[in-house]
N, C-alpha and C positions, 0 to 999 in steps of 0.2 A: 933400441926400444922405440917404439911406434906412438902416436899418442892419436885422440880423435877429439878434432878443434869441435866444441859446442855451437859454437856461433858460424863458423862456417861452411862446419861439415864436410869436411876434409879430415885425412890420415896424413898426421904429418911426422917428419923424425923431432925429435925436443927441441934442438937447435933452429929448426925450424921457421919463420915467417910465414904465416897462412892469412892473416890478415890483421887489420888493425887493433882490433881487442883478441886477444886470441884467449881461448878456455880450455885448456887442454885435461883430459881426460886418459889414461894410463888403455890401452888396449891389450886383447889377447889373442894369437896368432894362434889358426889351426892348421895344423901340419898336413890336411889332406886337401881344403881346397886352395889352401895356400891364402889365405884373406885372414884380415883383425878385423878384432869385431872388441868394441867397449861392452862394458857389462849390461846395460839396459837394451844394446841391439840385438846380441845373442850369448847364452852361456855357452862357455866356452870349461868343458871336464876334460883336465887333463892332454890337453894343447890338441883336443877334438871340438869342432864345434855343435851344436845338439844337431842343427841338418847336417852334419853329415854321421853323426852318429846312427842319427832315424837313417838318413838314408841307408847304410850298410848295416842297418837292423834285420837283415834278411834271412831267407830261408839255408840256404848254400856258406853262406858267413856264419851261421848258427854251429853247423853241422861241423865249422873248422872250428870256430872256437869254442864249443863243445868237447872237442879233443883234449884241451887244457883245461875244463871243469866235469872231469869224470865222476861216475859217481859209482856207489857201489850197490848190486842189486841182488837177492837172494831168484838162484834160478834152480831149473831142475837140475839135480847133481850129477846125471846121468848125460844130457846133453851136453853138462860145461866139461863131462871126460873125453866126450868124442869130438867136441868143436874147439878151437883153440879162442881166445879172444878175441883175436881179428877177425875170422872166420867169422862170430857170432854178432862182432858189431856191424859188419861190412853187409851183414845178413840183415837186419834191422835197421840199418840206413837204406839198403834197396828196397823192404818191405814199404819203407815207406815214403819212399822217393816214387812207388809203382802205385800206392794206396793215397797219395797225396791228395790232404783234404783243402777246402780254402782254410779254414782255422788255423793250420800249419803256422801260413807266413804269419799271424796273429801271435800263437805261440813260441815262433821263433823270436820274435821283435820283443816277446817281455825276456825272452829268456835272455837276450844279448843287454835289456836295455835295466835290467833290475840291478846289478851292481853297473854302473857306467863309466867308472873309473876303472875298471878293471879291462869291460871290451874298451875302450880306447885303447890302453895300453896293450890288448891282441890288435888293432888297428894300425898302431903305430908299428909294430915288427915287419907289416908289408904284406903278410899273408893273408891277404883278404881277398874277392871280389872286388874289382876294380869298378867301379858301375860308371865313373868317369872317361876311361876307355873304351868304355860299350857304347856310351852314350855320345862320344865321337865318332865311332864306326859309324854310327847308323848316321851322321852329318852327310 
């Protein structure tokens, strides 16, 4: 357990020495940039911190973790004979991966970010957009 000194401002372990009055403060660890944060510096849903929640709030993240919050749609009965459901979702991710509006990334970011405990925990399984590794590439 990590704790975050008040008076110092330092992350320290309990056992710890940070300095002469010490204030220690309970932190929470996020599992993607690797950093604790105490409650007043950032929330922390589900061992996510909010920036990097916003950040992997994206368009491409949506559309994975969309996979796991399916929903069910009345279509024409004639199309859902001749197309299988891959077929029809796979078709309608491309419509609008090629019709791609700016509102998208907007609608994607409430869609991931309205339950938040739930996208962390698609966060947490690894299957995401890595935007930390991109963000190194281009170093």
């Amino acid at each position: 357990m990590k704790f975050y000194c008040l008076n110092c401002k330092q992350i320290v372990d309990e056992d710890e020495n940070c300095c002469s009055n010490p204030h220690l403060v309970e932190t929470k660890y996020c599992k993607i940039c690797d950093k604790y944060y105490y409650d007043k510096d950032r929330e922390v849903v589900n061992d996510i911190c909010e920036y990097c929640l916003q950040e992997q709030a994206n368009f491409n993240n949506a559309l994975k973790y969309g996979e796991e919050q399916t929903q069910h749609l009345n279509i024409n009965g004639f199309i859902a004979s001749l197309l299988s459901e891959e077929t029809i979702n796979k078709t309608l991710v491309d419509y609008i991966k090629l019709n791609k509006l700016t509102r998208d990334e907007l609608l994607a970011e409430q869609f991931c970010l309205e339950d938040k405990w739930d996208f962390a925990e698609f966060l947490k399984k690894g299957d995401f957009e890595d935007l930390k590794e991109k963000q190194n590439e281009n170093i």
